[in-house]
C-alpha positions in Angstrom: 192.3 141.1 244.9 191.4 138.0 242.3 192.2 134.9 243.0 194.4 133.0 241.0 193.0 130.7 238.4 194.3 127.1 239.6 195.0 124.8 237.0 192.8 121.8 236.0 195.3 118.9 236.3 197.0 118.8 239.9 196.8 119.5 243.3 199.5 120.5 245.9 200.1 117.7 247.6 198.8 115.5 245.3 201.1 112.0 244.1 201.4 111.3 240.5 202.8 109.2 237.9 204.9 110.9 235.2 207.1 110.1 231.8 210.1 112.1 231.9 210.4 113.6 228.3 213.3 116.3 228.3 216.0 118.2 230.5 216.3 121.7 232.0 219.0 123.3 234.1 219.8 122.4 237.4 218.6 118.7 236.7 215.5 119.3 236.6 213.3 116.5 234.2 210.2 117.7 232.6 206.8 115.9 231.9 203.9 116.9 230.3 200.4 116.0 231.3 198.5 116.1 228.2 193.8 115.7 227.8 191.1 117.7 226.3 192.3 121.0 228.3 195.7 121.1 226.9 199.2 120.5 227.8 200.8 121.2 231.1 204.1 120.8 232.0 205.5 119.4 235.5 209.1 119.8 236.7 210.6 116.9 238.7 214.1 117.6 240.1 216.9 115.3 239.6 215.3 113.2 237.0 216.1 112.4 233.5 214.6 111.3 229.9 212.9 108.3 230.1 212.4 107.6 233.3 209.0 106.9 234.7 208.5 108.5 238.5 206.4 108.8 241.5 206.3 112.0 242.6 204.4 114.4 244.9 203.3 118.2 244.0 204.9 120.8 246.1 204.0 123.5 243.7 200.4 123.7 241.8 200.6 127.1 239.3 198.0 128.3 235.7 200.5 127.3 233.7 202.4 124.4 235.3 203.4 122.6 238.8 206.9 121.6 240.6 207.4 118.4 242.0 209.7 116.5 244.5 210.6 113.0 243.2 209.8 110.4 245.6 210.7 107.0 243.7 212.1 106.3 240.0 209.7 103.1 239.0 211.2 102.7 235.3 215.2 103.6 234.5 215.8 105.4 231.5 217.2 103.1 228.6 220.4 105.1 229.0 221.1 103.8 232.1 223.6 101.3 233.0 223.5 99.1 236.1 225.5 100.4 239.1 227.8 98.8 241.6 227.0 101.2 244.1 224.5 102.0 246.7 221.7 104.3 245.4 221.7 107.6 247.6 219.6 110.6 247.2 222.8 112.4 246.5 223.8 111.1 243.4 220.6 110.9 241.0 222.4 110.1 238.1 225.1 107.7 239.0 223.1 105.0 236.5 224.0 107.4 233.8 227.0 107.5 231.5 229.2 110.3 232.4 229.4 111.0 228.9 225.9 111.8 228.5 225.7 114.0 232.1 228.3 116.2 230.8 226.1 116.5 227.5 222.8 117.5 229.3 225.0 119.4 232.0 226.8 121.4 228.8 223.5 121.8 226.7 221.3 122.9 229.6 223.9 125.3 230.9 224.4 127.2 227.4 220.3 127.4 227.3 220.6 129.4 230.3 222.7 131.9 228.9 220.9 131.9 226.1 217.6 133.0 228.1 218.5 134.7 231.1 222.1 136.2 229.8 220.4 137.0 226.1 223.6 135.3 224.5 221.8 133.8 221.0 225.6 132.8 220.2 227.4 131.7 223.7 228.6 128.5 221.7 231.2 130.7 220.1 232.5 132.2 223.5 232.8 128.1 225.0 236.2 127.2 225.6 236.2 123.9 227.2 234.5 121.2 229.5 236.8 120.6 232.2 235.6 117.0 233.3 236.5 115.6 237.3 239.9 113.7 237.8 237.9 111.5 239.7 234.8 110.3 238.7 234.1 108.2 242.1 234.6 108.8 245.5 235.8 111.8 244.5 234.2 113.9 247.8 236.5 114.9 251.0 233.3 115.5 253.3 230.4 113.4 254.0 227.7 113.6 256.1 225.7 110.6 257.6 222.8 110.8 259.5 220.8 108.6 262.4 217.3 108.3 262.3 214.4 106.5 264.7 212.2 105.7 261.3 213.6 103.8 258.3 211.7 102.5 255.4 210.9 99.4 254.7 211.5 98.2 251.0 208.6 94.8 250.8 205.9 96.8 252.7 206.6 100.0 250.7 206.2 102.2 254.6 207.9 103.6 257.5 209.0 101.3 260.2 210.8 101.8 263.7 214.0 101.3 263.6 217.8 102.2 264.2 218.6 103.7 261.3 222.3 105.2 259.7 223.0 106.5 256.6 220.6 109.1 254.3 217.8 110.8 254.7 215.3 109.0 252.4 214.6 111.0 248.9 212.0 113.8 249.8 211.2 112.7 252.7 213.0 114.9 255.6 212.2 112.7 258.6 212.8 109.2 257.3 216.4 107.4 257.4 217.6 104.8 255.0 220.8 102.4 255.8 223.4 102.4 254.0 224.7 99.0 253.8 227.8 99.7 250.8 229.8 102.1 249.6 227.5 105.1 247.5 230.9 105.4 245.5 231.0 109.3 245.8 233.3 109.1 249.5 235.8 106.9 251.0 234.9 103.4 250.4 236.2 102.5 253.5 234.4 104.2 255.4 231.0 103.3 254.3 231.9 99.8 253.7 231.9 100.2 257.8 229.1 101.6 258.4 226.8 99.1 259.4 229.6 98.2 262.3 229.0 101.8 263.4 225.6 101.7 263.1 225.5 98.1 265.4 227.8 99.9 267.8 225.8 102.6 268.3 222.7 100.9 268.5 224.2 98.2 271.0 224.6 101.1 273.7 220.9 101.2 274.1 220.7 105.1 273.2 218.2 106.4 271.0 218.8 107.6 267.3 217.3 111.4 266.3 213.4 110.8 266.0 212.6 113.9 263.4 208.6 114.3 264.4 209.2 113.9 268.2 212.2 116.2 268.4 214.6 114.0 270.8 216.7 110.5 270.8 221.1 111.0 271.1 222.4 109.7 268.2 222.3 113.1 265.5 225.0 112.7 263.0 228.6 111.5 262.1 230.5 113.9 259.7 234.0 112.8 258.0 236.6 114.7 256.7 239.0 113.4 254.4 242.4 114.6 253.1 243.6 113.5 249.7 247.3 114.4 250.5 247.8 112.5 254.0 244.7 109.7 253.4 243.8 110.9 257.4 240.2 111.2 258.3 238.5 113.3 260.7 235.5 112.6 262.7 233.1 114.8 264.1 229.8 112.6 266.0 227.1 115.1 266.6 224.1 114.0 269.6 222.4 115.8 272.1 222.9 116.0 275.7 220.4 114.6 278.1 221.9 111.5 278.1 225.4 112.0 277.5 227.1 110.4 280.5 225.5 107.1 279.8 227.9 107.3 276.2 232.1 107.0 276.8 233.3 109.1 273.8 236.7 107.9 274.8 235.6 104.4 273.8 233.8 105.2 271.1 237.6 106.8 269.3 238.9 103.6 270.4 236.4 102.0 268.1 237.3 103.9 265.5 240.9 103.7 265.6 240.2 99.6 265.4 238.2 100.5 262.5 240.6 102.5 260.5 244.0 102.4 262.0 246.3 105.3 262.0 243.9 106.9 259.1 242.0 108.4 261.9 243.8 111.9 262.8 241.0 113.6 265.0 237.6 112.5 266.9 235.3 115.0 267.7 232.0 115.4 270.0 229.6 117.8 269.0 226.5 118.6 271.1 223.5 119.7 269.5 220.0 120.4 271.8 218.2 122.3 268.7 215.7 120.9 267.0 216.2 122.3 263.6 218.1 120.1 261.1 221.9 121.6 261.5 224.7 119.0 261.9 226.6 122.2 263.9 224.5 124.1 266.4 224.5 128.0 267.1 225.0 127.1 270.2 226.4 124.1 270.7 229.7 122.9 272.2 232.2 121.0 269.8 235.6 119.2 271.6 238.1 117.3 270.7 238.3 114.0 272.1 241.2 112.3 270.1 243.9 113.3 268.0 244.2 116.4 266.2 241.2 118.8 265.7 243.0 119.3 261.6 243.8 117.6 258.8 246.3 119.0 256.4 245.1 119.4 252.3 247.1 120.7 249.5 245.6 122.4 246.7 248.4 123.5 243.1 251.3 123.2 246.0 249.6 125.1 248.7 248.6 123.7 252.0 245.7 124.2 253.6 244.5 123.6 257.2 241.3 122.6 257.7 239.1 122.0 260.5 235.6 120.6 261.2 233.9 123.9 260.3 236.3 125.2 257.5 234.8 126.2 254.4 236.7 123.5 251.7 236.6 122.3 248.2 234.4 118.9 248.4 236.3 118.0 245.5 239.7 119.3 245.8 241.1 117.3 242.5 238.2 118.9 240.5 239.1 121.8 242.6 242.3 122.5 241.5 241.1 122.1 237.5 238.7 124.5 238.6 241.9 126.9 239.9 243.8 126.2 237.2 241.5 127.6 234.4 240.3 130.8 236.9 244.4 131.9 237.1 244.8 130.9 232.8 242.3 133.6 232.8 243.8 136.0 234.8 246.9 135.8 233.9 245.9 135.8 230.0 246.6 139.5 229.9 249.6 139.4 232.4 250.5 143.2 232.4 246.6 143.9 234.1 248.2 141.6 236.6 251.8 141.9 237.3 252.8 145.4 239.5 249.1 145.8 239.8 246.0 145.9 242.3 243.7 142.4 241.9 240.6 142.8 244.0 239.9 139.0 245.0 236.0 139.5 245.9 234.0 136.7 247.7 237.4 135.4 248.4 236.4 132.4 251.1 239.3 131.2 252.3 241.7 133.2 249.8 242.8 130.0 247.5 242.6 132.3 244.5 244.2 135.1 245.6 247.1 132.5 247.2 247.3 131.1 243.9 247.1 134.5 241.9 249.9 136.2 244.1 252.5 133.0 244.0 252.7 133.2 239.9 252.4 136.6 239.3 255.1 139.5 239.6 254.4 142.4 242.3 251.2 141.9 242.1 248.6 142.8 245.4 245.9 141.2 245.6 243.3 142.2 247.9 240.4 139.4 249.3 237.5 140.4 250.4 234.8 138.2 251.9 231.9 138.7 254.9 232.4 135.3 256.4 235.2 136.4 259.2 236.1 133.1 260.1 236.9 132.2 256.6 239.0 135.4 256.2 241.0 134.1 259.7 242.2 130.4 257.5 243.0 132.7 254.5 245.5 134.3 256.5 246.9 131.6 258.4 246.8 129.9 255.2 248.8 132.6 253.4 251.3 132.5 256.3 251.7 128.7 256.2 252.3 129.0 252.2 254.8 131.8 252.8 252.7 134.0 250.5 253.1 137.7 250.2 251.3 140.4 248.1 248.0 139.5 249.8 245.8 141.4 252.2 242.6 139.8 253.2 239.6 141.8 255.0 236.6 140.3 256.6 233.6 142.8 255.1 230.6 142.9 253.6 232.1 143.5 249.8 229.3 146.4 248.9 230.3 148.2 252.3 234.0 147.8 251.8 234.2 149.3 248.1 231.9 151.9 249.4 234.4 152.6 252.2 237.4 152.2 249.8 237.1 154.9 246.9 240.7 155.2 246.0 240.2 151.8 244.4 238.0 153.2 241.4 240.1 153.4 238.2 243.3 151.6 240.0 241.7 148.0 239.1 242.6 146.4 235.7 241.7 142.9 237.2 238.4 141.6 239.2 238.6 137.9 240.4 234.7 137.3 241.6 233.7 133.9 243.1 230.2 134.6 245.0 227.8 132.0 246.7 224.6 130.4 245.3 222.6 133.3 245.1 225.1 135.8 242.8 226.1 139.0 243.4 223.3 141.4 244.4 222.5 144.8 241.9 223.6 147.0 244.2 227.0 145.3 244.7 227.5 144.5 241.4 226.8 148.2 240.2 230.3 149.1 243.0 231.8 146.7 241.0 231.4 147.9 237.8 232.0 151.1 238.8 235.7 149.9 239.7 236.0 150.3 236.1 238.2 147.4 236.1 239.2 145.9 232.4 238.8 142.6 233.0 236.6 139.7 235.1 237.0 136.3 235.8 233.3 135.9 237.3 233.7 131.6 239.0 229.9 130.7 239.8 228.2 127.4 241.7 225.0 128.6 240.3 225.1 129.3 236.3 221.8 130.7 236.3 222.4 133.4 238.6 225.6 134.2 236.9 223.5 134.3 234.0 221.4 137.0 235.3 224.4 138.7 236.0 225.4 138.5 233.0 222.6 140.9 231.6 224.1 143.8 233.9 227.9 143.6 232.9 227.2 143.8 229.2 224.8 146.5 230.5 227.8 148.1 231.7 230.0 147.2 228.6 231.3 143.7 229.4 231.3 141.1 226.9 232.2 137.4 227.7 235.1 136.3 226.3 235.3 133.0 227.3 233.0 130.1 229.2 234.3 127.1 230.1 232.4 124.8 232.3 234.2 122.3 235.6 232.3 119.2 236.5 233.1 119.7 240.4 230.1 116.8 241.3 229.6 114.0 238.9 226.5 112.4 239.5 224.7 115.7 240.6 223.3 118.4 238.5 225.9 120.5 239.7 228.2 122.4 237.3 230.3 124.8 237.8 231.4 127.5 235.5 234.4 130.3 235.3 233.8 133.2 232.4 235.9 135.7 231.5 234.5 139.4 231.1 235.9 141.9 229.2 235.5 145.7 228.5 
């Protein structure tokens, strides 16, 4: 077998200076090395035009390389100063929202154009549903300890007590944060540092990544918009448990933020790997209420530590909104119908779906069983009838369920990350449904599956793109498929 021709230019491994010069999907900035051999292009992630970066070569191919960004040393002129903490999490808070909805629109419809083969997905665009919020606008955060932080003057690692973020590409190295990042409760990170001397005043040990050991792991936060309540989970290890009182530490935290605090949590996690929630782990409930309460278009939703949620429910319900405009366009393939509610989660959707339509019954399907156990104690709660919810693999269950073919008019999908598989998608189609309202966190892969409904006869309709995480790359978008 030949081996295959490296490229004259980088290394894997290998650190390098680089001009940002343009924008591709997902975030990802692109520079060009450029000498006697050619041009080569190099993809930095979560990066933008005009920056000059520092990054390291995880990827080293003929034709170009992949990087991991290590440290912006030159803004972009489009980028304004920030009141905020830098995190790795939000990349592009120094940039005008304006101008992140532009790349996030522009690089989204290029997708479709390559991957979906849509030369003229402008005229199918609907609208760009931007984020009620714009700042602390996320329900969930979570922080993490570390033995190793970085020190700024020296430009290295040092030993210390560290609590905040993981440093950008670097998986073993913590950075403080000192301020609010302005993407979660500002409260609660304008408090950190008072954790973070707590904790380190007890003498225990904060997660050393290389070594595998310490007590200090995590602290995850819920928040609910509705009630303003938080709920906190702290995640260590066990070996040296007794010498921590968990009881003080809610106590400490009720000082901190009053009656806002509805539930304290202790989490034990002995594995090495980098999980905030262990396989096989122990998680109890040492103050307060193990739930907060979270309403979504009227509905209300409880959710717990490990409940699958909108991280931005205001966004969220934008998001819902356009998804049941779509639906319910053609009301009569809705009302006294069947609506398969695929991928369902924890049934929002389908909740939604069934309280404005007529007669309608709308069946959820999703292979995560606990999620499928809150979407019907969730439809209880809301009172909602018309919806039947089954915990399945969706493949196997429309394989199992023939009678559905041809009794369909209306498929609501909303899959993970990676899309909906061929084979899946091919049961699908063969619903012979009329219409789809296809949500995706992941454009490109909806793009791909794109190529096998109009394959099958689908057209789109209409795109419109939700800006669920400003700040991010992140975009979310809900098309409508017809036959």
């Amino acid at each position: 077998m030949p081996r295959r021709a490296r490229n004259k230019f980088v290394n894997r491994g290998q650190i390098i200076e680089l001009l940002i010069e343009d924008y591709a999907f997902g975030g990802k900035g692109i520079g060009r090395i450029r000498s006697e051999e050619g041009e080569f292009v190099v993809f930095v992630p979560n990066t933008l035009p005009g920056q000059l970066v520092k990054a390291r070569v995880t990827k080293s191919q003929k034709n170009y390389a992949e990087c991991k960004l290590i440290e912006v040393l030159k803004a972009s002129d489009d980028e304004i100063p920030s009141d905020y903490q830098e995190i790795p999490g939000a990349p592009y808070i120094k940039l005008p929202i304006d101008k992140q909805h532009a790349y996030k629109y522009k690089s989204t419809m290029d997708l479709f154009k390559k991957i979906g083969k849509i030369a003229a997905i402008e005229e199918s665009f609907d609208e760009f549903i931007t984020s009620p919020n714009v700042f602390h606008y996320r329900n969930k955060m979570e922080y993490s300890f570390s033995a190793i932080g970085f020190d700024k003057e020296q430009g290295s690692d040092v030993d210390e007590f560290t609590f905040g973020f993981k440093r950008r590409g670097v998986w073993w190295m913590g950075e403080n944060l000192e301020k609010d990042s302005g993407l979660f409760d500002k409260q609660i990170e304008d408090n950190l540092n008072r954790i973070r001397k707590y904790c380190e005043d007890t003498g225990l040990d904060p997660w050393h990544g290389p070594r595998k050991e310490g007590f200090f792991r995590y602290l995850v936060v819920r928040k609910s918009y509705k009630t303003d309540r938080l709920l906190f989970n702290l995640v260590t290890t066990s070996p040296e448990l007794k010498k921590f009182d968990l009881n003080a530490f809610a106590n400490f935290l009720v000082e901190l933020f009053g009656n806002r605090v509805a539930g304290f949590l202790h989490t034990i996690n002995d594995e090495t790997g980098d999980r905030t929630i262990a396989t096989s782990g122990s998680i109890d409930l040492i103050y307060g209420n193990d739930k907060i309460i979270e309403e979504l278009l009227g509905l209300n939703f409880e959710i717990s530590m490990k409940s699958f949620f909108q991280t931005n429910p205001k966004s969220a319900e934008k998001l819902y909104n356009k998804v049941i405009e779509y639906a319910l366009e053609n009301k009569e393939a809705i009302d006294n119908t069947i609506v398969m509610d695929l991928f369902c989660g924890t049934g929002t959707i389908g909740q939604i779906l069934a309280s404005r339509s007529n007669n309608a019954k709308i069946i959820g399907v999703d292979i995560v069983a606990s999620a499928i156990e809150d979407a019907k104690k969730n439809a209880k709660r809301n009172s909602i009838e018309g919806v039947e919810f089954y915990a399945a693999d969706v493949g196997k269950f429309l394989n199992e369920h023939p009678q559905y073919k041809n009794k369909i008019r209306t498929i609501i999908l909303d899959p993970a990350r990676a899309g909906i598989a061929p084979k899946t998608l091919k049961k699908i189609i063969h619903l012979n449904a009329d219409r789809m309202v296809y949500v995706s966190c992941n454009p490109a892969t909806q793009a791909r599956d794109t190529e096998q409904l109009r394959e099958a006869g689908y057209e789109i309709k209409k795109i419109s793109l939700v800006d669920q995480f400003p700040h991010t790359a992140h975009i979310e978008t809900v098309v409508l498929f017809e036959r």
